[in-house]
PyMOL Python script that loads the backbone (N, CA, C, O; Angstrom):
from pymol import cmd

cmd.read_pdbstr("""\
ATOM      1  N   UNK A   1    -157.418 -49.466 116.216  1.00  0.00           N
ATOM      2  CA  UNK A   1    -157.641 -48.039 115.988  1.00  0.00           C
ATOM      3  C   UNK A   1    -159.020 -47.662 116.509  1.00  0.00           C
ATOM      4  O   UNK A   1    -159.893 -48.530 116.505  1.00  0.00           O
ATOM      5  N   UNK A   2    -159.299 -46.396 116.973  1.00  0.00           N
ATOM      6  CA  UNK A   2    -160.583 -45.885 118.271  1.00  0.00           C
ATOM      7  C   UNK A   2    -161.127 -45.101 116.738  1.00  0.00           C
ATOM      8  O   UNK A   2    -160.414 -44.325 116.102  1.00  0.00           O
ATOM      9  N   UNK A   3    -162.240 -45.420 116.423  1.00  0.00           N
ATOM     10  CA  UNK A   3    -162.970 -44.581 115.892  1.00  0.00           C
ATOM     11  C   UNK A   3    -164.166 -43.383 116.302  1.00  0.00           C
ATOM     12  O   UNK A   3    -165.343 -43.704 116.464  1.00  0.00           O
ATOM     13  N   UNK A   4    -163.644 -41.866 116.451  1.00  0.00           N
ATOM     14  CA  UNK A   4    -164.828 -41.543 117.346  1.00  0.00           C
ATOM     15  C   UNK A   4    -166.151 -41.140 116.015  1.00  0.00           C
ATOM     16  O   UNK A   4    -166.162 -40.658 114.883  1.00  0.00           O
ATOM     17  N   UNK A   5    -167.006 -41.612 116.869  1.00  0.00           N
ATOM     18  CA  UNK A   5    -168.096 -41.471 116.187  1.00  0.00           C
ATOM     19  C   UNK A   5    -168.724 -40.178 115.535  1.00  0.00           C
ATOM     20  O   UNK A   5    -169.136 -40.213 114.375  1.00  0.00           O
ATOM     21  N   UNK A   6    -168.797 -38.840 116.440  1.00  0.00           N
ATOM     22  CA  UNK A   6    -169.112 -37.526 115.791  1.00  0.00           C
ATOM     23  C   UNK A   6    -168.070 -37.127 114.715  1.00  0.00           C
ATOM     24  O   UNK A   6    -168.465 -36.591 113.680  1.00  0.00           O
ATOM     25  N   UNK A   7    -166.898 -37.344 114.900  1.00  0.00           N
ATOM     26  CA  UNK A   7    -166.025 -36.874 113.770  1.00  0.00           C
ATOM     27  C   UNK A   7    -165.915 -37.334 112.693  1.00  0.00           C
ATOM     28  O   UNK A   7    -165.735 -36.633 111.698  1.00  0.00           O
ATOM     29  N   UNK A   8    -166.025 -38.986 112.664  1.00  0.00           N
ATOM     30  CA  UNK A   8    -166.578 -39.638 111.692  1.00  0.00           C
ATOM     31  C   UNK A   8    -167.892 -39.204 110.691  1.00  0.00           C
ATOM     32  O   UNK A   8    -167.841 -39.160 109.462  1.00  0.00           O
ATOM     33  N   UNK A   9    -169.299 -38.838 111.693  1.00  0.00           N
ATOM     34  CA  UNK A   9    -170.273 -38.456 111.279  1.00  0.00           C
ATOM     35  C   UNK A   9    -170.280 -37.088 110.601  1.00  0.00           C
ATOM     36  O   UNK A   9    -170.922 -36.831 109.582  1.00  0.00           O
ATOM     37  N   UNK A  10    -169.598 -36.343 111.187  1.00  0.00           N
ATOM     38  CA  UNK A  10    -169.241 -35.081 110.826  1.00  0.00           C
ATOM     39  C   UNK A  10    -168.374 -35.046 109.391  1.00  0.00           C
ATOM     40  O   UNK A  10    -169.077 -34.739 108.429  1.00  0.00           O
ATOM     41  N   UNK A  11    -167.452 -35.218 109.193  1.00  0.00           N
ATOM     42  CA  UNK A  11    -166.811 -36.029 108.142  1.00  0.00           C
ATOM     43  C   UNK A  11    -167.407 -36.345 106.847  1.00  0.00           C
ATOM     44  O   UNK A  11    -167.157 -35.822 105.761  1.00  0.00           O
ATOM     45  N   UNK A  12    -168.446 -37.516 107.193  1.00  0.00           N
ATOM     46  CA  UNK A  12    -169.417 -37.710 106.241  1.00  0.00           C
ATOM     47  C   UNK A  12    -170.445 -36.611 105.714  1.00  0.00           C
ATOM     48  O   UNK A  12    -170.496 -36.237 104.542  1.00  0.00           O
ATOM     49  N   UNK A  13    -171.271 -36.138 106.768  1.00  0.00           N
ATOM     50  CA  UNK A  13    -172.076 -35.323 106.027  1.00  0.00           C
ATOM     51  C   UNK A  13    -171.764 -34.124 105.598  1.00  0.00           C
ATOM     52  O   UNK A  13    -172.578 -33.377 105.054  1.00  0.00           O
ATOM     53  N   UNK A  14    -169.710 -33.649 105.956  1.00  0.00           N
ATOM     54  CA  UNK A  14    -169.322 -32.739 104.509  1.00  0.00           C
ATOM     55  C   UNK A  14    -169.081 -33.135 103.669  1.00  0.00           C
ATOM     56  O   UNK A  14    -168.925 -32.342 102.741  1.00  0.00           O
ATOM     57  N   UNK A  15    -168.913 -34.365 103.437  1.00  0.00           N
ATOM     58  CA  UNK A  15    -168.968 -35.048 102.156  1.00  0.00           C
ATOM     59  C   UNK A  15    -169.960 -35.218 101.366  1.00  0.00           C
ATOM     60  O   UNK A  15    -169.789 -35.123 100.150  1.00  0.00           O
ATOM     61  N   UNK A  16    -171.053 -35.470 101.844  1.00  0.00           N
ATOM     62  CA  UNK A  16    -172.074 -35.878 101.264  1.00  0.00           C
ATOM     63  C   UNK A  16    -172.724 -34.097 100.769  1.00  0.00           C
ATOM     64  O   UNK A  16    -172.931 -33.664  99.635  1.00  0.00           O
ATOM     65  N   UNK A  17    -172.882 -33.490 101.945  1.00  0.00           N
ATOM     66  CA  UNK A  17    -172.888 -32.248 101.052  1.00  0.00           C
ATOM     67  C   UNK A  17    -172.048 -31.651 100.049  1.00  0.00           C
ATOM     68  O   UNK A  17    -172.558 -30.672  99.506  1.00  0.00           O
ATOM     69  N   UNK A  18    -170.631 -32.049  99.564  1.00  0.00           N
ATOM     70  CA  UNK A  18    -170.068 -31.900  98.664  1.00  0.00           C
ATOM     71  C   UNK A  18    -170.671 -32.761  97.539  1.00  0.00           C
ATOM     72  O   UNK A  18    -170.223 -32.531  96.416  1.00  0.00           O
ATOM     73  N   UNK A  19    -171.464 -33.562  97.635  1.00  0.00           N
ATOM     74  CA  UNK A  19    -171.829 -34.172  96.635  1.00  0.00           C
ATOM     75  C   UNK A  19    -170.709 -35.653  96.463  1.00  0.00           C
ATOM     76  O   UNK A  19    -170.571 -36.378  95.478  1.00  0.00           O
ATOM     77  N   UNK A  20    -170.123 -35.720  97.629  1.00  0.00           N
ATOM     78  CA  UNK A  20    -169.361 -36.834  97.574  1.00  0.00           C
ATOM     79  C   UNK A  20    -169.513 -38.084  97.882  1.00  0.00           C
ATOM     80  O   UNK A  20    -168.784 -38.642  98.702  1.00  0.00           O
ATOM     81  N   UNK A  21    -170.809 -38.872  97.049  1.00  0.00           N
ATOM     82  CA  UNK A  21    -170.865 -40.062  97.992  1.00  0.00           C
ATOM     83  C   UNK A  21    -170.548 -40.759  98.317  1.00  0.00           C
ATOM     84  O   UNK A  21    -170.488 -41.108  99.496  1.00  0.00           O
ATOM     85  N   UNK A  22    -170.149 -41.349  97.241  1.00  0.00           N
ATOM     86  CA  UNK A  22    -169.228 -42.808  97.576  1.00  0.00           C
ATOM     87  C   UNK A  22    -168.597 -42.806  98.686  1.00  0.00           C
ATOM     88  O   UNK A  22    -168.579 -43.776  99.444  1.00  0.00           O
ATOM     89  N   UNK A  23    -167.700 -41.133  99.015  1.00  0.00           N
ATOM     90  CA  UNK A  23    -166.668 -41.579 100.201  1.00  0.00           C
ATOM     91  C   UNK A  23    -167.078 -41.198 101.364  1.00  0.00           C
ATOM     92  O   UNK A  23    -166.407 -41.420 102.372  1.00  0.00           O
ATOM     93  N   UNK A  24    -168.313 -40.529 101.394  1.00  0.00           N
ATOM     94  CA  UNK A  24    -169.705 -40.369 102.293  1.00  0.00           C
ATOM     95  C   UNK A  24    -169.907 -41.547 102.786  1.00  0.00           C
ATOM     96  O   UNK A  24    -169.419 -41.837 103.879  1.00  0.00           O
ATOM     97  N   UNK A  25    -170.702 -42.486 102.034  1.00  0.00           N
ATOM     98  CA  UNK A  25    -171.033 -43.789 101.967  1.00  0.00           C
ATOM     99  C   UNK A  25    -170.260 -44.665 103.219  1.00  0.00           C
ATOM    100  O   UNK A  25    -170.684 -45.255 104.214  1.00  0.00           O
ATOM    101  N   UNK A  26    -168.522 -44.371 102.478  1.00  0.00           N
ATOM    102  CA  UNK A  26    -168.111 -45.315 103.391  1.00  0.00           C
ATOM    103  C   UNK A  26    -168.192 -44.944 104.775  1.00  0.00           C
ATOM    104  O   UNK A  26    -168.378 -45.680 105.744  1.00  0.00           O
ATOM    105  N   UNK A  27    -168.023 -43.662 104.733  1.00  0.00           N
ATOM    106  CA  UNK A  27    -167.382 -42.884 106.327  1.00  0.00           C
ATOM    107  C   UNK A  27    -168.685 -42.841 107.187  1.00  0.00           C
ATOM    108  O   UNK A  27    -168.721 -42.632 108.400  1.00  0.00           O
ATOM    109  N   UNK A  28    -170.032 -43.135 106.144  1.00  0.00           N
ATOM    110  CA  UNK A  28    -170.962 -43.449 107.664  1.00  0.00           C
ATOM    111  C   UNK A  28    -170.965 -44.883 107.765  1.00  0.00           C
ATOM    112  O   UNK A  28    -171.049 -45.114 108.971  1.00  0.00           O
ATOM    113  N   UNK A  29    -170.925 -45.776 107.242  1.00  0.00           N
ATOM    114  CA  UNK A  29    -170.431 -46.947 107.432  1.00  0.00           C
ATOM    115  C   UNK A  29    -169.395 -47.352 108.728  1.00  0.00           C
ATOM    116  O   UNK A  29    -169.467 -48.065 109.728  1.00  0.00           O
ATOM    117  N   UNK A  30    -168.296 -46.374 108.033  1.00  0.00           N
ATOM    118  CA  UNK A  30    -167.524 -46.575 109.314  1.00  0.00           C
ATOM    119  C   UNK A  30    -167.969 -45.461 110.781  1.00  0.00           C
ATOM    120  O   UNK A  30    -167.359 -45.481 111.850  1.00  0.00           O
ATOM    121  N   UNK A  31    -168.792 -44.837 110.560  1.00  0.00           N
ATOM    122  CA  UNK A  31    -169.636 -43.738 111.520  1.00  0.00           C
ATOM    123  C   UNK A  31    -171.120 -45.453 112.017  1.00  0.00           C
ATOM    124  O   UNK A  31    -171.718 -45.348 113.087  1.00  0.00           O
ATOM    125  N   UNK A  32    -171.275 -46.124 111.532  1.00  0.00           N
ATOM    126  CA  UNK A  32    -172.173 -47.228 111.960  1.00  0.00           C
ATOM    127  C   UNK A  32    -171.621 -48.045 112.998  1.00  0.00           C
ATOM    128  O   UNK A  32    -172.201 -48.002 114.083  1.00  0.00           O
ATOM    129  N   UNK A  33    -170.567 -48.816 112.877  1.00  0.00           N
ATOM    130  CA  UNK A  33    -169.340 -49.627 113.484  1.00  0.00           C
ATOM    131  C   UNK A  33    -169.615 -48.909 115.074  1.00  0.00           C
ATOM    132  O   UNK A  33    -170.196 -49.437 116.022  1.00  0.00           O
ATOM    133  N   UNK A  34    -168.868 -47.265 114.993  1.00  0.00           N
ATOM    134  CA  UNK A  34    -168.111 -46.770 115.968  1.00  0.00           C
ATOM    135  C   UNK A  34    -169.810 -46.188 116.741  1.00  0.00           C
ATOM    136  O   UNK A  34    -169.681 -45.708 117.867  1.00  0.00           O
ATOM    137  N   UNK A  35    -171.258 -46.231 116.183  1.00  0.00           N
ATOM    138  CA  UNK A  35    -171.969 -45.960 116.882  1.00  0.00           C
ATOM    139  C   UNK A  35    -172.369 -46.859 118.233  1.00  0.00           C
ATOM    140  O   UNK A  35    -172.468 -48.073 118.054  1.00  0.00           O
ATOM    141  N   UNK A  36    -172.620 -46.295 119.665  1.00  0.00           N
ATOM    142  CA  UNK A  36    -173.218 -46.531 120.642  1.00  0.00           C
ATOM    143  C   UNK A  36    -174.380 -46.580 121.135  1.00  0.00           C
ATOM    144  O   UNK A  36    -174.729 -46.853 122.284  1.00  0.00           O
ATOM    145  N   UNK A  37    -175.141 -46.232 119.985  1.00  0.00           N
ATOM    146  CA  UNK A  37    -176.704 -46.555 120.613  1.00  0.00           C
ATOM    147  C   UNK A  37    -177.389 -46.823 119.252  1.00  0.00           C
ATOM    148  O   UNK A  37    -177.057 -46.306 118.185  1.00  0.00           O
ATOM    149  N   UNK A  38    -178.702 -47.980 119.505  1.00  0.00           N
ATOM    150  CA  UNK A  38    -179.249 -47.563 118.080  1.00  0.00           C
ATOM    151  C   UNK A  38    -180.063 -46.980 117.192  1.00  0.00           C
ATOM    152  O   UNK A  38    -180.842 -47.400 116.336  1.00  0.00           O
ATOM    153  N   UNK A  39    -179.525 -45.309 117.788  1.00  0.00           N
ATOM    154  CA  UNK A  39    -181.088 -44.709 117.392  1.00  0.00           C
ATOM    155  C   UNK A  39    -179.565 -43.730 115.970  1.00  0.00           C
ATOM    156  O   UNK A  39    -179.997 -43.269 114.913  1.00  0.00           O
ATOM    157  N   UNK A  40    -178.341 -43.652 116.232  1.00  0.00           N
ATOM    158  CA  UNK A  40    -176.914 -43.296 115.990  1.00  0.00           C
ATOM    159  C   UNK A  40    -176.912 -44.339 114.627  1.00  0.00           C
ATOM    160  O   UNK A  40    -176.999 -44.032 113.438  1.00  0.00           O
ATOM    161  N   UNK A  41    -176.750 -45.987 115.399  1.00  0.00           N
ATOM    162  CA  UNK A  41    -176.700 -46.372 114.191  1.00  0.00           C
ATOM    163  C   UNK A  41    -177.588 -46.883 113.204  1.00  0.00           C
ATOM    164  O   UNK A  41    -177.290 -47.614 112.259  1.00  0.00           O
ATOM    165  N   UNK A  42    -178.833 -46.381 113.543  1.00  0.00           N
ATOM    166  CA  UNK A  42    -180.101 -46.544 112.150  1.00  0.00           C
ATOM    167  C   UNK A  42    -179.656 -45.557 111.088  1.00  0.00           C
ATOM    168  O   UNK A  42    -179.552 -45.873 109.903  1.00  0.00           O
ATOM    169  N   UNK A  43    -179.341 -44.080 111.670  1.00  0.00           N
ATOM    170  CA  UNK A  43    -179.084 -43.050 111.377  1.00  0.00           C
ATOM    171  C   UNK A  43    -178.040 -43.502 109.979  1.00  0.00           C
ATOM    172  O   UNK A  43    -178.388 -43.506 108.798  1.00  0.00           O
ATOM    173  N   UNK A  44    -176.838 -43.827 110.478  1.00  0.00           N
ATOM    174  CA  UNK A  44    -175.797 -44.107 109.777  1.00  0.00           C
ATOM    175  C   UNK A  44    -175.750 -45.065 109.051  1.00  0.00           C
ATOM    176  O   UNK A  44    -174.654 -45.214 108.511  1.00  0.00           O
ATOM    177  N   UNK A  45    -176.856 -46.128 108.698  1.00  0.00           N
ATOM    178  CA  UNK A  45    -177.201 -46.593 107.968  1.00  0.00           C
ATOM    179  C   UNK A  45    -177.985 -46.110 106.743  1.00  0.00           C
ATOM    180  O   UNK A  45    -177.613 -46.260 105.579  1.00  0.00           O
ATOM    181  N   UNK A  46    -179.095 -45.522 107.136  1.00  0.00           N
ATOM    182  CA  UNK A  46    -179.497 -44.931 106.569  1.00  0.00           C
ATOM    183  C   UNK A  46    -179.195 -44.188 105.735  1.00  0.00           C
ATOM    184  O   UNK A  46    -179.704 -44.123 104.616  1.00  0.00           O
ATOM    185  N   UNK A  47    -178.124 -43.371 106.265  1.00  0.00           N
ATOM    186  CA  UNK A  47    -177.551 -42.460 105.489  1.00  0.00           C
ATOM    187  C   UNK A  47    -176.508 -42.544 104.683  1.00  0.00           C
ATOM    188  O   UNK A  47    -176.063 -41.591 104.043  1.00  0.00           O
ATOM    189  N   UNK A  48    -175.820 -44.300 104.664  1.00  0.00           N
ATOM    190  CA  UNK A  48    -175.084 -45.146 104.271  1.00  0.00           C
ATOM    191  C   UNK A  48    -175.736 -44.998 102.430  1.00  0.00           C
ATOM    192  O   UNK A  48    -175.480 -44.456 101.355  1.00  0.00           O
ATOM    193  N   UNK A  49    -176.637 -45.853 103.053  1.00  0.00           N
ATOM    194  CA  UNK A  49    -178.213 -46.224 101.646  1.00  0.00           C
ATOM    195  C   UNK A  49    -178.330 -45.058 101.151  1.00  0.00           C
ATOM    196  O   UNK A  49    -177.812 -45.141 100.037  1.00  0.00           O
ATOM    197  N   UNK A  50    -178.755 -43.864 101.330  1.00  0.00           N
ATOM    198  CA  UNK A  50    -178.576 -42.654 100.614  1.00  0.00           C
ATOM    199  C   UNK A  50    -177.580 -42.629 100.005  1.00  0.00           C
ATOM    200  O   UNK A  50    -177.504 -42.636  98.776  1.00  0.00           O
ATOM    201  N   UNK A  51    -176.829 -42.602 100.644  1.00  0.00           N
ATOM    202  CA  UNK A  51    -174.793 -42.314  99.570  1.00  0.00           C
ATOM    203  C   UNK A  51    -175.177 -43.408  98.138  1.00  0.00           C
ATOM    204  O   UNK A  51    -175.093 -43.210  96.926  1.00  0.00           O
ATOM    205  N   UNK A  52    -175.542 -44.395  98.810  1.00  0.00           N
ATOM    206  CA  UNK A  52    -175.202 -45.056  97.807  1.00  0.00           C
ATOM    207  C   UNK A  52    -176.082 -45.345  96.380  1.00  0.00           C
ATOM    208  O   UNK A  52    -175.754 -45.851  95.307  1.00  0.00           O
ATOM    209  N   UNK A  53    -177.049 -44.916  96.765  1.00  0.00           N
ATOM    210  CA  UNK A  53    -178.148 -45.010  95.675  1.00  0.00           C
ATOM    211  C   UNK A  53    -177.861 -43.440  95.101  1.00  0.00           C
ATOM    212  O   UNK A  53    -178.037 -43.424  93.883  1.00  0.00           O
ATOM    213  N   UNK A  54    -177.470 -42.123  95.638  1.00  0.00           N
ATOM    214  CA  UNK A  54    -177.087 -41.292  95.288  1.00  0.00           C
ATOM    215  C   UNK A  54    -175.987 -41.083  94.390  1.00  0.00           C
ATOM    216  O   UNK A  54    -175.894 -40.283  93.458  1.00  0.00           O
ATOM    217  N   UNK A  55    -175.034 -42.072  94.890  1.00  0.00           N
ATOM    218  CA  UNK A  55    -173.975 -42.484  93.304  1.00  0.00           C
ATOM    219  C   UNK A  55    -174.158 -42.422  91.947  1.00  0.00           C
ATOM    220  O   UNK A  55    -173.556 -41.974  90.971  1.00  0.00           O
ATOM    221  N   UNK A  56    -175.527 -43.214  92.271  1.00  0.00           N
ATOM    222  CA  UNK A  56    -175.799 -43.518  90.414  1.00  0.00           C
ATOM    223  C   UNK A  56    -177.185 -42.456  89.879  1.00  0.00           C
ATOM    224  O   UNK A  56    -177.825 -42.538  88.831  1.00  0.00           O
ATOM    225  N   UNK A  57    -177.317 -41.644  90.822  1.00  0.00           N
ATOM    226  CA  UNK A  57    -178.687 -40.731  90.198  1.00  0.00           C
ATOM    227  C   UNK A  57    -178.279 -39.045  90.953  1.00  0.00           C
ATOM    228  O   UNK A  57    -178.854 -38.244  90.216  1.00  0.00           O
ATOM    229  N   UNK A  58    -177.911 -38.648  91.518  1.00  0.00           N
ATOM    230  CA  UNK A  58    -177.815 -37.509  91.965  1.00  0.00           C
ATOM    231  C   UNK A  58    -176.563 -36.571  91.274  1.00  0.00           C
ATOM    232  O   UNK A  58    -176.749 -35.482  90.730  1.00  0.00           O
ATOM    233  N   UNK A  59    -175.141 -37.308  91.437  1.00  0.00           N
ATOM    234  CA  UNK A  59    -174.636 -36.970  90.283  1.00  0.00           C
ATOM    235  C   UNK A  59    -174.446 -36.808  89.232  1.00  0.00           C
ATOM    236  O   UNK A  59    -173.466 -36.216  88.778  1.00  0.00           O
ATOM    237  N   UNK A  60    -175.696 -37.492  88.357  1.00  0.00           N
ATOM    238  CA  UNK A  60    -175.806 -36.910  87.183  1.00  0.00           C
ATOM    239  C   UNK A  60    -176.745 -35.966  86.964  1.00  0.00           C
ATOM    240  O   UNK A  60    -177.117 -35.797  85.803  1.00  0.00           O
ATOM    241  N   UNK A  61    -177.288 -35.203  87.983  1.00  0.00           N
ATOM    242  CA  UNK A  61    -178.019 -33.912  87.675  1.00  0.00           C
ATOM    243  C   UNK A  61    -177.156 -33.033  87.329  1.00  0.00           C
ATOM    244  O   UNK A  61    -177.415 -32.260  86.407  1.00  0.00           O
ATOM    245  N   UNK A  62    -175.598 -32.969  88.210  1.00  0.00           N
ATOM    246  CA  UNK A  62    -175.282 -31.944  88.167  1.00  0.00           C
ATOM    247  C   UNK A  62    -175.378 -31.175  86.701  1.00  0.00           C
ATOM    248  O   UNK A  62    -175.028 -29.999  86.596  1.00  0.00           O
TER     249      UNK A  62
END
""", "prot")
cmd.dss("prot")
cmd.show_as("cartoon", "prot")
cmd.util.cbc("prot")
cmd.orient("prot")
């Protein structure tokens, strides 16, 4: 299966602006995989680590 990378990325960060991380989390994960350069996949790492530390502290502001 071809993963494209912007739609993936795109994907994620409406998720993550929904406040959705976990499934944020994964989809830049899988937005990491399908990246081509590594300035793309620091990015999507990064923003991996956000989701996920955001799990356990951001949702409970709401």
């Amino acid at each position: 299966m071809k993963i494209k990378f912007m739609d993936t990325a795109r994907q994620a960060a409406g998720l993550e602006r929904q406040r959705e991380f976990k499934q944020a989390g994964h989809l830049w994960n899988q937005a990491l995989f399908a990246a081509r350069n590594d300035v793309n996949a620091e990015y999507c790492r990064l923003r991996a680590d956000f989701c996920l530390s955001s799990m356990f502290t951001r949702n409970l502001q709401q």
